[in-house]
C-alpha positions as CSV (number, residue, x, y, z in Angstrom):
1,X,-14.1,7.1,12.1
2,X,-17.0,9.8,11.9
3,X,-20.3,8.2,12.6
4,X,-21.1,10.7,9.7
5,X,-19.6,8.9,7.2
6,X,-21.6,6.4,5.5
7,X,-19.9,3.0,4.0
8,X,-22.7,0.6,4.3
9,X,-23.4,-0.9,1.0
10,X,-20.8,0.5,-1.1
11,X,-17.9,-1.3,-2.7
12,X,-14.6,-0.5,-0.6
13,X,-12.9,1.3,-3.3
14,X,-13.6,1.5,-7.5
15,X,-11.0,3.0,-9.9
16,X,-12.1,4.1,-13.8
17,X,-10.1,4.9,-16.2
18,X,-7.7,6.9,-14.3
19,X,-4.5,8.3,-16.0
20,X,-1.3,10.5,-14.0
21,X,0.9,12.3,-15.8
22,X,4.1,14.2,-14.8
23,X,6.5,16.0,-16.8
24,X,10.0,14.8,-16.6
25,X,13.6,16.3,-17.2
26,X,15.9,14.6,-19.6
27,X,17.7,12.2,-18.2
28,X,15.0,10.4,-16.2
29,X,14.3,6.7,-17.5
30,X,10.8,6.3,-17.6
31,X,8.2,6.0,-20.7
32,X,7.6,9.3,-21.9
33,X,6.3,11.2,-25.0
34,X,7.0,14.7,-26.1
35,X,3.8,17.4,-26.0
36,X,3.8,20.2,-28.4
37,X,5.9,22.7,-26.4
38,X,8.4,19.5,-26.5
39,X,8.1,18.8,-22.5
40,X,8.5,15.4,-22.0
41,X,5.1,13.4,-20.5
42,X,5.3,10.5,-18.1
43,X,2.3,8.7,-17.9
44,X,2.4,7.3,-14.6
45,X,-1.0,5.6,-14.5
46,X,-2.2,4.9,-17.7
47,X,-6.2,4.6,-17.6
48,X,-6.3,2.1,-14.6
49,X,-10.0,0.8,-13.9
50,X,-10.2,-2.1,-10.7
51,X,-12.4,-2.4,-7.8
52,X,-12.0,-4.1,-4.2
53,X,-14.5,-5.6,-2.3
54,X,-14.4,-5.1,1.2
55,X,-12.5,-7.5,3.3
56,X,-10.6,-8.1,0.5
57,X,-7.0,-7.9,0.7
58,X,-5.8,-6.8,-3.3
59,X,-2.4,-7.4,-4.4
60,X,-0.9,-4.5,-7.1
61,X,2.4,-6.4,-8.6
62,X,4.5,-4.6,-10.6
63,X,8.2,-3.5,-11.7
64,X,9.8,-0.6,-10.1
65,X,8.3,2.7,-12.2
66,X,5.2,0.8,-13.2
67,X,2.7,3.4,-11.7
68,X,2.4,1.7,-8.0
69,X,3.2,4.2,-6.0
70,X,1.6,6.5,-7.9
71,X,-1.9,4.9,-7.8
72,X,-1.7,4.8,-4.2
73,X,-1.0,8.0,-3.9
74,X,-4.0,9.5,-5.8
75,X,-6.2,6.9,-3.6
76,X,-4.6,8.5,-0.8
77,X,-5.6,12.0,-1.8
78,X,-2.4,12.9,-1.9
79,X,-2.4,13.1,-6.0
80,X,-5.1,14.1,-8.0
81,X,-5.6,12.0,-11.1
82,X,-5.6,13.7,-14.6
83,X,-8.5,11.8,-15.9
84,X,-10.7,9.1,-14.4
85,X,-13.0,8.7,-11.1
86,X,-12.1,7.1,-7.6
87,X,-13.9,6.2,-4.7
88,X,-14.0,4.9,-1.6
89,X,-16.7,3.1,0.2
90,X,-18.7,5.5,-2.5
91,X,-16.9,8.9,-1.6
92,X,-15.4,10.8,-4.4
93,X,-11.6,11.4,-3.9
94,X,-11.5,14.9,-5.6
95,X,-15.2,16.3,-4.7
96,X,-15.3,14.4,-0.7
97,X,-11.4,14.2,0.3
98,X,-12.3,14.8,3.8
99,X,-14.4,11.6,4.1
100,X,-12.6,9.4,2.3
101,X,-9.3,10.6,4.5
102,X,-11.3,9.5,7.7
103,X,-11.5,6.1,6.1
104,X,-8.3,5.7,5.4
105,X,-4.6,5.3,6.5
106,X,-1.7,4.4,4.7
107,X,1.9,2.5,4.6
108,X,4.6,3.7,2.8
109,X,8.2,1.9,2.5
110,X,9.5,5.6,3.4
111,X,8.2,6.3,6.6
112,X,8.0,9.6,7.6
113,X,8.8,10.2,12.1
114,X,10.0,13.2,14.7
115,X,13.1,10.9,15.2
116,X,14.0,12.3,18.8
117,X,10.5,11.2,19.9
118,X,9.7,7.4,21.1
119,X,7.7,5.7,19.1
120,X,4.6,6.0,21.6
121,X,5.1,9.9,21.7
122,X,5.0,9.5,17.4
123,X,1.7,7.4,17.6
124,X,-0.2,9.5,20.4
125,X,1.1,12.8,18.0
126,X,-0.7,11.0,14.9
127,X,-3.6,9.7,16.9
128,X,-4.6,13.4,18.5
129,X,-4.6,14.3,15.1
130,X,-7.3,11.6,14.0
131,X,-9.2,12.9,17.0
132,X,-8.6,10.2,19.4
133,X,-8.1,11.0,23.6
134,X,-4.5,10.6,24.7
135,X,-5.2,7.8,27.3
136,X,-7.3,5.8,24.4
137,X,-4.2,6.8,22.1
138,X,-1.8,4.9,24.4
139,X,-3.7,2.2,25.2
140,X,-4.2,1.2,21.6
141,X,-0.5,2.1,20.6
142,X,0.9,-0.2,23.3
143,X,-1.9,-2.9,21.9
144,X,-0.6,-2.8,18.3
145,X,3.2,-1.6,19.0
146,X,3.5,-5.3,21.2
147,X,1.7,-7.5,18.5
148,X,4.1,-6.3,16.0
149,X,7.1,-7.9,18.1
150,X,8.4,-4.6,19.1
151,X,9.6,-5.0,23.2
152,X,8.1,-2.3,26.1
153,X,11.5,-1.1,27.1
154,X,11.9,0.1,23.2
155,X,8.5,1.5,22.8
156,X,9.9,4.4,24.8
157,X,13.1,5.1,22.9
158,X,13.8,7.4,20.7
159,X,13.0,6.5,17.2
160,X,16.9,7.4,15.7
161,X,17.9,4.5,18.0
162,X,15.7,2.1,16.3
163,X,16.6,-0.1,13.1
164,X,14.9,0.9,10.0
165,X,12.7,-2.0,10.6
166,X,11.7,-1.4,13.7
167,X,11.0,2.0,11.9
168,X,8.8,0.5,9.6
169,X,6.7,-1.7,12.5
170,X,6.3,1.8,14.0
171,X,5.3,3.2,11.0
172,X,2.3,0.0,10.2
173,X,1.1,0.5,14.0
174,X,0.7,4.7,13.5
175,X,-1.7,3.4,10.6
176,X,-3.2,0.8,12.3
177,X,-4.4,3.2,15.2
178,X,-7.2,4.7,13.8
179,X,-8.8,1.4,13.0
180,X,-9.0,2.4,9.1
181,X,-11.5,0.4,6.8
182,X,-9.3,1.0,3.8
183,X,-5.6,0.5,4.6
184,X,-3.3,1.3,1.7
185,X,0.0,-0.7,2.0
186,X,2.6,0.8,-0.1
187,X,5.5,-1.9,-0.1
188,X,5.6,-2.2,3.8
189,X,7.9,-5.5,4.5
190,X,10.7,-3.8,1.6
191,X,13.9,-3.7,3.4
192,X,13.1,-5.6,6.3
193,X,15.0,-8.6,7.9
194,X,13.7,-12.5,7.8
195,X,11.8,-12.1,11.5
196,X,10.5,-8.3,11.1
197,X,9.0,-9.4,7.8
198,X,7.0,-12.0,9.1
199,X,5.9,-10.6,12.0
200,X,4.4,-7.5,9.6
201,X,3.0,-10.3,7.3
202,X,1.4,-12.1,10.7
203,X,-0.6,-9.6,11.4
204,X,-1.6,-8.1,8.2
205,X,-3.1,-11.9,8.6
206,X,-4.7,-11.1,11.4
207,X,-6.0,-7.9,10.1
208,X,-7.5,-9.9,7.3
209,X,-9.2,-12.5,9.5
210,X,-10.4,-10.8,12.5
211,X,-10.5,-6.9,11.7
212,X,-13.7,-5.4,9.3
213,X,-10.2,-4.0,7.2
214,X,-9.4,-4.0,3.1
215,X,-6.2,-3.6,2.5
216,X,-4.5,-2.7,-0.6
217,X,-1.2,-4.2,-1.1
218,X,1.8,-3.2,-2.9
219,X,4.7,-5.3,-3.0
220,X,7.8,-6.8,-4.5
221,X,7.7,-10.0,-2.8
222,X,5.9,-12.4,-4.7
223,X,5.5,-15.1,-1.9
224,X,3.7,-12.1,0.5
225,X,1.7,-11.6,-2.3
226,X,0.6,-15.3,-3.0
227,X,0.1,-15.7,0.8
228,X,-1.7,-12.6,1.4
229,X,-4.1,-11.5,-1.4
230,X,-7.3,-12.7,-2.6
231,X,-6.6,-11.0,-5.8
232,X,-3.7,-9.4,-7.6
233,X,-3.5,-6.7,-10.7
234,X,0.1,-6.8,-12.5
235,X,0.5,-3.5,-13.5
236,X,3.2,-2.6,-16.0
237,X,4.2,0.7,-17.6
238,X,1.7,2.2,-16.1
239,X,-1.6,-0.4,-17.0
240,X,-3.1,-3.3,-16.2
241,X,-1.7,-6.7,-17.8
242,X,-3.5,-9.2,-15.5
243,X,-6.0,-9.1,-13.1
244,X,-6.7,-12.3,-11.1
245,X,-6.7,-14.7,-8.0
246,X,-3.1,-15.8,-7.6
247,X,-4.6,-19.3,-9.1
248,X,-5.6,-17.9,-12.0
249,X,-2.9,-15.5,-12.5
250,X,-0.3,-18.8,-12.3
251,X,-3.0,-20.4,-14.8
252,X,-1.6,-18.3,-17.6
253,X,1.7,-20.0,-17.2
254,X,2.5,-23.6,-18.6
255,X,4.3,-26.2,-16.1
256,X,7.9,-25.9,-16.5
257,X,10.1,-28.8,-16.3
258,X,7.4,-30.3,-14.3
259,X,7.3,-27.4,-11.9
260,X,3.9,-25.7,-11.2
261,X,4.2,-21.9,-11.8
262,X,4.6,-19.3,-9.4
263,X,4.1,-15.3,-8.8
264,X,7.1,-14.7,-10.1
265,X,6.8,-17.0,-12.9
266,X,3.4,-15.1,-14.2
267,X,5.6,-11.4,-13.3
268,X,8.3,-12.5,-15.6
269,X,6.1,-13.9,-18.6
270,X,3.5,-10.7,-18.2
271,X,6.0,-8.1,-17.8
272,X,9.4,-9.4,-19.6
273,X,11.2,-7.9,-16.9
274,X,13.5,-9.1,-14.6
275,X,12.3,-8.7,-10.7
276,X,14.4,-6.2,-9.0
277,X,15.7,-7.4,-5.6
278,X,15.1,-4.8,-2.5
279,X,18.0,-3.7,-0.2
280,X,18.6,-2.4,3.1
281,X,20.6,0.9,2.3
């Protein structure tokens, strides 16, 4: 990170009111109104206002085409929002993108590699591009790559050998490696076994307690989430139905058959949607 950039007394990142819209062919399920030239209009985000502290870890819940993604994205600079403002550590998105890009990395659950090149030759690639020396890249790489659970003599295969959770370790590590203050988390444990899982959700962990790292966290897992976030926004269609600590969000439930509520308890009553199970294509 440049020395340049300021984030000293600054929230780590505050939305308001932003709104994304996309225009949609037929056929598309997703909710949608007609403009006058009769295109049909997705409102992906739907004037979205929230704000993380930093250190906090914050949760974003929500059905599959709720706007997720989409947020992340224009956090991420990768979008630009239609309406509304976003920061991070007090940098515009749209008016200082280079800044806020130093400050941040991001997880997506479609990882994106050269797949003939080892996974060290992927993360020294990524780190160059940050800026970092080659021998400080490595070091670092092999640091990370090992803490994830991922074993020396694999490090230095190619990555089309690898399981698509191994992918995904590789993939949390490349992100990891420029020490970002603001990591953005787009569904990172979707698709992976029992023991990959929990090895990611270990040292997100440690990232919360020993690293000066907020990290943004989208999920379909409700248990990662309780475990995991100090607070959690359900998002649905696009806005904001709750926004809470996971106490408080299973506070809006009532005991059921003598049963304390859970995540997914609070997703069901708040969204009237079924969850939607992940697979392993």
């Amino acid at each position: 990170m440049s020395a340049m950039i300021s984030t000293t007394g600054h929230m780590a990142l505050e939305i308001s009111g932003v709104t994304k819209q996309f225009v949609k062919s037929d056929g598309l399920r997703w909710p949608w109104k007609r403009d006058t030239n009769g295109r049909k209009t997705v409102v992906a985000v739907d004037h979205v206002s929230l704000h993380v502290q930093r250190g906090e870890v914050f949760g974003i819940l929500g059905p599959n085409g709720s706007g997720k993604s989409t947020l992340v994205r224009c956090i991420a600079t990768l979008l630009l929002p239609d309406q509304g403002r976003i920061s991070v550590f007090g940098h515009d998105v749209l008016r200082e993108e280079m800044a806020v890009k130093q400050l941040i990395n991001r997880v997506s659950v479609e990882a994106s590699f050269f797949k003939k090149l080892t996974p060290m030759e992927n993360l020294i690639y990524g780190a160059r591009l940050y800026g970092l020396g080659a021998r400080q890249a490595r070091e670092r790489a092999l640091e990370v790559l090992q803490r994830l659970g991922l074993k020396r003599e694999v490090i230095f295969r190619p990555m089309e050998e690898m399981s698509r959770g191994m992918q995904q370790k590789v993939a949390i590590a490349r992100a990891f490696l420029t020490q970002p203050i603001l990591l953005l988390m787009d569904e990172p444990t979707t698709g992976l076994d029992p023991r990959s899982k929990r090895e990611v959700q270990a040292f997100l962990e440690e990232l919360r307690d020993t690293h000066d790292a907020t990290i943004l966290l989208t999920t379909h897992d409700m248990q990662e989430a309780d475990a995991l976030c100090d607070r959690i926004a359900i998002l649905d269609e696009g806005q904001i139905v709750a926004l809470d600590t996971p106490a408080g969000l299973k506070a809006l439930v009532p005991r059921s058959n003598g049963h304390e509520p859970t995540l997914e308890d609070v997703f069901m009553e708040l969204t009237g949607k079924r969850l939607v199970k992940e697979v392993d294509q």
